[in-house]
C-alpha positions as CSV (number, residue, x, y, z in Angstrom):
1,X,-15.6,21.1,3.8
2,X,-11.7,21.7,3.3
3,X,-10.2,25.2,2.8
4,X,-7.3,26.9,2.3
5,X,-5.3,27.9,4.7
6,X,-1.8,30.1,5.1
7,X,1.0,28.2,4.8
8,X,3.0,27.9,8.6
9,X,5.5,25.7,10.7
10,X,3.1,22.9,11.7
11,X,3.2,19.7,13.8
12,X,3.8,16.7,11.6
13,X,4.9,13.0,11.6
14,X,7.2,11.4,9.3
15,X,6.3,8.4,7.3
16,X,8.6,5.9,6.2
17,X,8.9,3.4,4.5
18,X,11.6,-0.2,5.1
19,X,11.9,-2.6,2.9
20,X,14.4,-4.7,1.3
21,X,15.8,-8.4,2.0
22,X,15.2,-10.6,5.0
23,X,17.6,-9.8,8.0
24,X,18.8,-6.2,6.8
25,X,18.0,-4.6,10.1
26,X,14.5,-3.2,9.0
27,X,13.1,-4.5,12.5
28,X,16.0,-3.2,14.8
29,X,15.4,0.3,12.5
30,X,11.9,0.7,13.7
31,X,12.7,-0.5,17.0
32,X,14.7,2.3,17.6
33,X,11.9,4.6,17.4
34,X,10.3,6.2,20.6
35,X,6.8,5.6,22.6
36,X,6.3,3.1,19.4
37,X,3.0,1.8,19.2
38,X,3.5,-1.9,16.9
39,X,1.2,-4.0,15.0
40,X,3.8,-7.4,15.2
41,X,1.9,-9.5,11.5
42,X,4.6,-11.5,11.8
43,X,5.6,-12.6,15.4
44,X,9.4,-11.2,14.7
45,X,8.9,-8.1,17.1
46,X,8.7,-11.0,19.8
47,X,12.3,-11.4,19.5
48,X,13.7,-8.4,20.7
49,X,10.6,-6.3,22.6
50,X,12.1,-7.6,25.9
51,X,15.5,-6.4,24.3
52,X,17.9,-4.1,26.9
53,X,18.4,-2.0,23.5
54,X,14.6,-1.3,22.5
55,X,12.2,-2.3,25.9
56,X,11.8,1.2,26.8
57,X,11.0,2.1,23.4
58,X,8.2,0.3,22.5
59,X,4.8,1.3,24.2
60,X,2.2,-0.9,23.3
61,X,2.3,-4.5,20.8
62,X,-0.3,-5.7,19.3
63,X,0.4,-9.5,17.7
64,X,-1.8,-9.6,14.3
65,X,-1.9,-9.4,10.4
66,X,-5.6,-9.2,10.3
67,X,-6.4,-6.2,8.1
68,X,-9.6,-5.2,9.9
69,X,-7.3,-5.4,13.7
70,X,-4.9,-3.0,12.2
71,X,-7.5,-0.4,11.1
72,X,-8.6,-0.3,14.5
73,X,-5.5,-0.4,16.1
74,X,-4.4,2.6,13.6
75,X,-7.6,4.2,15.1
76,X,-6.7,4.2,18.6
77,X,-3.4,5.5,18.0
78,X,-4.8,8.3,16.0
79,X,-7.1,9.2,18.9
80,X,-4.2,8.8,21.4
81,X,-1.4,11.0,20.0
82,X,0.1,12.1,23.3
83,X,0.2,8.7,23.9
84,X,2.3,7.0,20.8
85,X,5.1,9.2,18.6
86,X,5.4,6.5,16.4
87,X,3.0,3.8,15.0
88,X,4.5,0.7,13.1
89,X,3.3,-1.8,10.5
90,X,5.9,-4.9,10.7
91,X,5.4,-5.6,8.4
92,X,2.9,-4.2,5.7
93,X,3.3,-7.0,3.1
94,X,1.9,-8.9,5.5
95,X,-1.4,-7.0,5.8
96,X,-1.6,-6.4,2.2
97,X,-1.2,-10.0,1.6
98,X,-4.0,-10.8,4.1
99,X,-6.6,-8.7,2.5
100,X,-5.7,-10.2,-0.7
101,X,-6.0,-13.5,0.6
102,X,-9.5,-12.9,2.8
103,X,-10.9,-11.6,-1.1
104,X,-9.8,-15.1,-3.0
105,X,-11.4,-17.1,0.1
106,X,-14.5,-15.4,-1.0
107,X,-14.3,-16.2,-4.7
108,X,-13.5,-19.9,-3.7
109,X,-16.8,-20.2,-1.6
110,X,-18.4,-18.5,-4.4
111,X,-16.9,-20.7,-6.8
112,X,-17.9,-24.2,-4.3
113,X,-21.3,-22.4,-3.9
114,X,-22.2,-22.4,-7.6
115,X,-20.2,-25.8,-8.0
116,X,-17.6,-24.7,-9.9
117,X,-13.6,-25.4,-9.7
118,X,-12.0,-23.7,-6.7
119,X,-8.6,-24.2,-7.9
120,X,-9.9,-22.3,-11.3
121,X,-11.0,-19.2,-8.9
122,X,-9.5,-16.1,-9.6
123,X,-10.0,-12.7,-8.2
124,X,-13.4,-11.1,-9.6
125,X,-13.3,-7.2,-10.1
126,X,-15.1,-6.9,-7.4
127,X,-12.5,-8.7,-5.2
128,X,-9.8,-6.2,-6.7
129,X,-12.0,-3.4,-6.3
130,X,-12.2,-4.4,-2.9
131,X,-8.5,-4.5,-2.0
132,X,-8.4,-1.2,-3.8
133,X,-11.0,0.1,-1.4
134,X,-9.6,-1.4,1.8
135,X,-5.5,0.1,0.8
136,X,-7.0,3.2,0.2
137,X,-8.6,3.2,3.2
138,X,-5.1,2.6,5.0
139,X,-2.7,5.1,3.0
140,X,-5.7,7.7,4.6
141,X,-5.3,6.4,8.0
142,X,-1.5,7.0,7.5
143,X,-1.8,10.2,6.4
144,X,-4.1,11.0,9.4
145,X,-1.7,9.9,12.2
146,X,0.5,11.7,10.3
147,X,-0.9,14.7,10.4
148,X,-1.8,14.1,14.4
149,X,2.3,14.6,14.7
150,X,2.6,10.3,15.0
151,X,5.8,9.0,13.0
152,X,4.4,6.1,11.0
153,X,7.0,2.9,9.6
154,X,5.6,0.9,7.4
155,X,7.7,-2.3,6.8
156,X,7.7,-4.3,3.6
157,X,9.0,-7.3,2.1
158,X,10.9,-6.9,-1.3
159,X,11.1,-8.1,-4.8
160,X,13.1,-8.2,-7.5
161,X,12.2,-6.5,-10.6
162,X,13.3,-8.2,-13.8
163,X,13.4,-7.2,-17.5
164,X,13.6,-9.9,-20.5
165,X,16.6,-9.8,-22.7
166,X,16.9,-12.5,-25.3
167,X,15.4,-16.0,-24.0
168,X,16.0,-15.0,-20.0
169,X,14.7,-12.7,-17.4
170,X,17.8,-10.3,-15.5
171,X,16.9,-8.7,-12.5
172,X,17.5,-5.0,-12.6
173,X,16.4,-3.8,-9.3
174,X,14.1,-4.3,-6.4
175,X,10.8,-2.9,-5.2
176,X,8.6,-3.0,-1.7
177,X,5.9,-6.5,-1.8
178,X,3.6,-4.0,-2.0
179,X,0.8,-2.3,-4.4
180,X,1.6,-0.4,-7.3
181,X,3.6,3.1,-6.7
182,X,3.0,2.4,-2.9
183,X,6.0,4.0,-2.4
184,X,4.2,7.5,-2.7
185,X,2.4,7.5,0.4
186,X,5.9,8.2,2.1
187,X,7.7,10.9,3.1
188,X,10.6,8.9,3.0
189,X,12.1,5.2,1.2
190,X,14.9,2.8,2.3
191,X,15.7,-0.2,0.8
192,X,17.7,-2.1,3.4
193,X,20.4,-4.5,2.5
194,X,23.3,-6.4,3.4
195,X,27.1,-6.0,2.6
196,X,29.7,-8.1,3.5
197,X,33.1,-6.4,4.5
198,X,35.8,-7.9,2.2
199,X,38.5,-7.0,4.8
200,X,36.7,-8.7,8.1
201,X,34.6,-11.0,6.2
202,X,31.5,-9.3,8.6
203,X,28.1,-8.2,7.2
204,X,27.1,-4.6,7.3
205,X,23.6,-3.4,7.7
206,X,22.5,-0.5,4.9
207,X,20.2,1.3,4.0
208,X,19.6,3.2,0.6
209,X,17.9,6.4,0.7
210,X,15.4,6.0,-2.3
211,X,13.4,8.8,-1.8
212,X,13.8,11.7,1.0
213,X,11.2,14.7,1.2
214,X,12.7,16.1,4.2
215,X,16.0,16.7,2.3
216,X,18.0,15.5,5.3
217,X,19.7,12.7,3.0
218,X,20.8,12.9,-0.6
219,X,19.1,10.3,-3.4
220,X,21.2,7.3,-3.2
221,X,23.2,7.9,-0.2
222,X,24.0,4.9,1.7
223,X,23.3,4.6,5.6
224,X,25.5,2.5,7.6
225,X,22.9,0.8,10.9
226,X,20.2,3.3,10.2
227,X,18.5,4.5,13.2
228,X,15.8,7.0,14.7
229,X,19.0,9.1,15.4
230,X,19.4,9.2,11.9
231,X,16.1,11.5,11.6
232,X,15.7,12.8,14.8
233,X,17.0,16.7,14.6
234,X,13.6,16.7,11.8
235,X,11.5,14.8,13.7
236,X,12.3,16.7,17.1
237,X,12.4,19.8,15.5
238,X,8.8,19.5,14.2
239,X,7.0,18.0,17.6
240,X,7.9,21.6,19.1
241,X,5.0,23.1,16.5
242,X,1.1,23.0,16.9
243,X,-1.0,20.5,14.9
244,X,-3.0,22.1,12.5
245,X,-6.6,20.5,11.9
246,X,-7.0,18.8,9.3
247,X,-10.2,16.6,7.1
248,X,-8.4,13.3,6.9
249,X,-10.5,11.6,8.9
250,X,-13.8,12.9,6.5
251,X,-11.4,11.8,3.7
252,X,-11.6,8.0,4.7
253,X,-15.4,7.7,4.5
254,X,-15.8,10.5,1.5
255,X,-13.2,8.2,-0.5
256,X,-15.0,4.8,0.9
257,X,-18.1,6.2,-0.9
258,X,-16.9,7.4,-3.6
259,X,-15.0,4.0,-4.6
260,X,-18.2,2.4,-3.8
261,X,-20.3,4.3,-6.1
262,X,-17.5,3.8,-8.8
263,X,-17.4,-0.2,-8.3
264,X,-21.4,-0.1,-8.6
265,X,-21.7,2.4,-12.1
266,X,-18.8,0.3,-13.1
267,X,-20.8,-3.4,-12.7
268,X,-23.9,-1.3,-14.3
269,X,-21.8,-0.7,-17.4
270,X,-20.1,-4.5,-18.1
271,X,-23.6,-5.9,-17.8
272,X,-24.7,-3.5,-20.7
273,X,-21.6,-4.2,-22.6
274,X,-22.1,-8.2,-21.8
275,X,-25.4,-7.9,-22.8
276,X,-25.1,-5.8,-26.3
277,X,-22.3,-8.0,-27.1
278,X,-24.5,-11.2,-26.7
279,X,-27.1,-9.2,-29.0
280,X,-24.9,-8.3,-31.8
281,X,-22.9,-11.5,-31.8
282,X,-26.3,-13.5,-32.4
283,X,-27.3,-10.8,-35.1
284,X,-24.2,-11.6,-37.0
285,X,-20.9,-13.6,-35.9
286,X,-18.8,-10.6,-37.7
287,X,-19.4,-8.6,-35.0
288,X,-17.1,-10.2,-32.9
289,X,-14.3,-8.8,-34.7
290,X,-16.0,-5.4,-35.0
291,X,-16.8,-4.8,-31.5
292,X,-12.8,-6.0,-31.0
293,X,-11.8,-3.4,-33.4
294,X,-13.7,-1.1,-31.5
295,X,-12.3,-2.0,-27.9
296,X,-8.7,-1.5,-29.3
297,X,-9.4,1.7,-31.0
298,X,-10.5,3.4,-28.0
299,X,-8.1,1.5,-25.6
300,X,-10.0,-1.0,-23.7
301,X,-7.8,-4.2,-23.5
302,X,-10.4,-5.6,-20.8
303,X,-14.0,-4.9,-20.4
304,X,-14.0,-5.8,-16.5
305,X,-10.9,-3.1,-15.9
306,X,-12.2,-0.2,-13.6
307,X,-10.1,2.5,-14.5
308,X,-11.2,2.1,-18.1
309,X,-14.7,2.8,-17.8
310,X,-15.2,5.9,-19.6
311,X,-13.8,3.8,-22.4
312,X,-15.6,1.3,-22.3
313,X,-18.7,3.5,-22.2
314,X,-17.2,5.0,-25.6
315,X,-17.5,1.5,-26.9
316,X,-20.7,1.0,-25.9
317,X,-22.0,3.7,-27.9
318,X,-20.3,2.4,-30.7
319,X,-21.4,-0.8,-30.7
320,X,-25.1,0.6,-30.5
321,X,-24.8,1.9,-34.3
322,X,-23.9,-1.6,-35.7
């Protein structure tokens, strides 16, 4: 069981987040990092790990974007922190993407088992459940190394973010290829671009600082060839401090089981709901618009949405008084 400690100067890696446009130097940032442990998802690493600049760098590559590789790569890092001072995903989108697409494999052999369309296959609750599970599962392993003293780097893809006005779509800024709010995990964000010099006609490799809990950069400043130097008096000034124990590592199974439990009392409800619904709909076709009056009333836009399950419990009780 946790408890509270006192706070104190403690032993801690910094984790980052890259993302932004292809060929904005994310790679070469990352690269710069010491006794770098790398998962490569995208065979870019390949490039430049025999590199004068970045050779002596990297300790260890490991050339995969399988989810379940990374895990266990994460693991021996974790285990192995005199070993590795930094451990980096290159890129995370990657990974992400692969658990997504292992998921909607599944629903097609589901969907070719029962006969169905595969090309009318989309992800089943559970599936999404199950990405949910397997990220949450990762952003703990993060925060793990982290607290082991192991820089992590986590490198994304980017995409634009667009808002209608009139008839057309305008982009208004950018965000990692990632999950939802991902960008909280980190202790730090930059969204790497390129600028082209109007005097010399040459491109310029920056960085944005998009969030910064170390305080070492101001929101919004702009870094010109961002490197480890960049954060190394904060980084070098914390590996001279003791790691402090911590219940990460009882976090990852805890939150496993608990997500679990939540995806199985969630299935339990939608079959009662499916079922009552079936019931009351044969009873009298009217109740179709009821029980949709009720779902709106108590905010339940979807039935099969997890997060909306004491909702849709609400509803359920409802319905049982028609």
């Amino acid at each position: 069981m946790a408890k509270f400690r006192k706070p104190q100067a403690r032993k801690q890696g910094l984790k980052i987040l890259a993302y932004g446009e292809n060929g904005s130097g994310k790679s070469w940032f990352d690269l710069s990092f010491p006794d770098n442990a790398i998962i490569d998802s995208e065979s870019k690493i390949g490039v430049n790990e025999n590199n004068p600049l970045f050779r002596d760098k990297i300790a260890a590559i490991a050339d995969t974007s399988n989810y379940y590789d990374a895990v266990e790569l994460m693991e021996e890092v974790i285990k192995n922190p005199k070993s590795y001072k930094t451990f980096t995903i290159d890129s995370y989108t990657k990974i992400y993407s692969a658990i997504q697409v292992a998921c909607m494999e599944v629903e097609e052999e589901r969907a070719r088992k029962k006969g169905g369309n595969i090309d009318d296959s989309t992800l089943s609750m559970r599936s999404h459940g199950k990405v949910k599970l397997n990220v949450l599962r990762f952003e703990d392993y993060i925060a793990q190394a982290s607290s082991k003293g192991i820089n992590v780097i986590a490198v994304a893809h980017k995409v634009d973010v667009k808002q209608k006005s009139g008839e057309n779509w305008i982009k208004v800024g950018e965000k990692p290829d990632l999950k939802a709010n991902a960008e909280h995990t980190f202790d730090v964000v930059l969204r790497f671009y390129k600028e082209k010099d109007i005097v010399t006609g040459e491109y310029k490799y920056m960085a944005e600082v998009e969030k910064d809990t170390t305080n070492t950069y101001k929101l919004g400043q702009k870094l010109e060839n961002v490197t480890y130097d960049h954060f190394k008096e904060y980084i070098e000034k914390n590996e001279k401090e003791e790691i402090v124990n911590t219940h990460y590592d009882k976090t990852i199974n805890d939150n496993v089981n608990v997500m679990k439990k939540e995806q199985e009392d969630h299935e339990t409800i939608v079959k009662e709901f499916k079922t009552l619904y079936s019931e009351l709909v044969k009873q009298d076709e009217s109740n179709k618009s009821k029980v949709a009056s009720l779902m709106k009333a108590k905010g339940v836009e979807k039935y099969n949405d997890t997060s909306l399950t004491p909702q849709l419990i609400e509803v359920i009780q409802e319905m049982k008084k028609l």
